[in-house]
N, C-alpha and C positions, 0 to 999 in steps of 0.2 A: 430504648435506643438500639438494642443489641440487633432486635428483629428487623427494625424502621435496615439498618447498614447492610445487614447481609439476608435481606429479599432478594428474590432472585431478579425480580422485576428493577431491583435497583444499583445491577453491578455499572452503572454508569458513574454513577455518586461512587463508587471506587475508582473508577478511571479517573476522575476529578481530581480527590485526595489518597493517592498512590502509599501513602506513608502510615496512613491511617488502618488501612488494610494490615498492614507489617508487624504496625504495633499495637493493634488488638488481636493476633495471635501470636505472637511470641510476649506474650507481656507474662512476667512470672505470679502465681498466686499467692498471696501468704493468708491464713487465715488462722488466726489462734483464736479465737472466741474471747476477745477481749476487746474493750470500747479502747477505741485508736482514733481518735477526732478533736478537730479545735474546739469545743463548745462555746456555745451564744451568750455566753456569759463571760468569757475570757474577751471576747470581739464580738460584739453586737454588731459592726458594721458584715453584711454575708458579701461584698463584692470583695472585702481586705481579706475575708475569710476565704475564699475563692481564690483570688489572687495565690496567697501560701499554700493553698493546696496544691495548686498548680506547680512554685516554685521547689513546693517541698517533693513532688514526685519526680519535677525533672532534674532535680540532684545525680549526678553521676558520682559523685567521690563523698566520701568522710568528712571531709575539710568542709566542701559545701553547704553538708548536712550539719554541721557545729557551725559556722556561717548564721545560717538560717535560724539556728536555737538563741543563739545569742543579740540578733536582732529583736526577736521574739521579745526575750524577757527585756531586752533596752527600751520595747516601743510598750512592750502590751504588761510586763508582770512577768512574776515566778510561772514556769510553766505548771500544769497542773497535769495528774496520772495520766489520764487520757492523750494527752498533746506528745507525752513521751513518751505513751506508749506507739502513738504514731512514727516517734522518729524512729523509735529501737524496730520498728515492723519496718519503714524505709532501709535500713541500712540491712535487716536480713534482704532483704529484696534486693538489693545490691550486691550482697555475696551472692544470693540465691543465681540470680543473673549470670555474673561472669563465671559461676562453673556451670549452670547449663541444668542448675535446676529448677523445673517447672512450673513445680506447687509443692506446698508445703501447708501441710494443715496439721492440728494440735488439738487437743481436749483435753477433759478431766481426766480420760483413762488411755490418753494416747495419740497416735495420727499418725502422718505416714510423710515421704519427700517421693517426690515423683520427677524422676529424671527428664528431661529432654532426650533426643538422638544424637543431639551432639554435646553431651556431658564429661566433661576433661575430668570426672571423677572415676578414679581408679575402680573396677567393677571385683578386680579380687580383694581391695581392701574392702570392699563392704560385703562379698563374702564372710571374712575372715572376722569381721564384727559380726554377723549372725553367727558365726560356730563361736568365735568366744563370750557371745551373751545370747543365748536363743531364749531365753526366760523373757529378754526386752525386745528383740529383735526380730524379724522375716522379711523375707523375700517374699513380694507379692508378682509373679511376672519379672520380666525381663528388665522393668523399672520402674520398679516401686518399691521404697524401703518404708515397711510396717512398723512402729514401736507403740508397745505396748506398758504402761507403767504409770502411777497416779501423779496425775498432773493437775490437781485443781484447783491448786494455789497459783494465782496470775504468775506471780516473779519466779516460782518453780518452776513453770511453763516455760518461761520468757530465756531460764538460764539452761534449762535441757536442750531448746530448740538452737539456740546460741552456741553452745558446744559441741553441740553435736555439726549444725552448719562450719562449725570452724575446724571439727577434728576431719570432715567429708573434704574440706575444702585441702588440707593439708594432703592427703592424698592424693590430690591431681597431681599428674606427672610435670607441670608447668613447677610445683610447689615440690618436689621431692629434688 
């Protein structure tokens, strides 16, 4: 899909959908190496599964995203790890967004948050987090924060990336 939108031979189909251009690049990354999906066994029906994918990514607030969880288990069941871990990835994505961070990827031994240019995150406070943890932390470039540390436990992952997003976030000058 990626190549079919942005061939050169086919910036018309941009002119068409103007929106669509906007929001496959600035869309934020999150990638932690964890299964984040409804499975076919929770909803065998793929157009109801389709459907929530859709509603669950265009969640703008917290509210919406608990919303969506709670219909879930009213229509469909208890949610299962995967389903949650999709919400807890939605809602990084959500922070990730309103301060203007990028991508954010994670593994067993680490990853990195990679700012946008226009990032309301304070650039001396994450200085000041690489001088008081350089054992977890570096600067890669102008914007990109490295952390290095064992993360191979899903929900270890899921609560470093989590705090760390929250403690980044507290630092914009909107938040001080």
């Amino acid at each position: 899909i990626w190549n079919y939108w942005n061939a050169p031979s086919n910036h018309s189909k941009m002119a068409i959908f103007p929106d669509l251009e906007h929001s496959l690049s600035s869309s934020t990354e999150i990638n932690l190496r964890v299964a984040a999906l409804i499975p076919e066994k929770y909803l065998p029906d793929i157009n109801t599964r389709l459907i929530l994918y859709k509603r669950i990514s265009a969640a703008s607030t917290e509210d919406q995203l608990r919303e969506l969880q709670v219909e879930m288990i009213d229509r469909f069941g208890l949610l299962s790890n995967e389903i949650k871990n999709l919400f807890r990835i939605t809602r990084l994505k959500l922070l990730a967004t309103e301060y203007g961070i990028s991508k954010i990827e994670a593994g067993d031994n680490g990853g990195l948050f990679e700012f946008s240019d226009k990032t309301s995150i304070n650039p001396l406070e994450l200085v000041k987090l690489v001088q008081s943890q350089a054992d977890i932390y570096r600067l890669a470039g102008s914007s990109t924060l490295r952390f290095s540390t064992g993360l191979s436990d899903h929900e270890h992952r899921f609560q470093f990336v989590e705090e760390l997003s929250i403690k980044l976030s507290q630092s914009s000058p909107s938040q001080a």
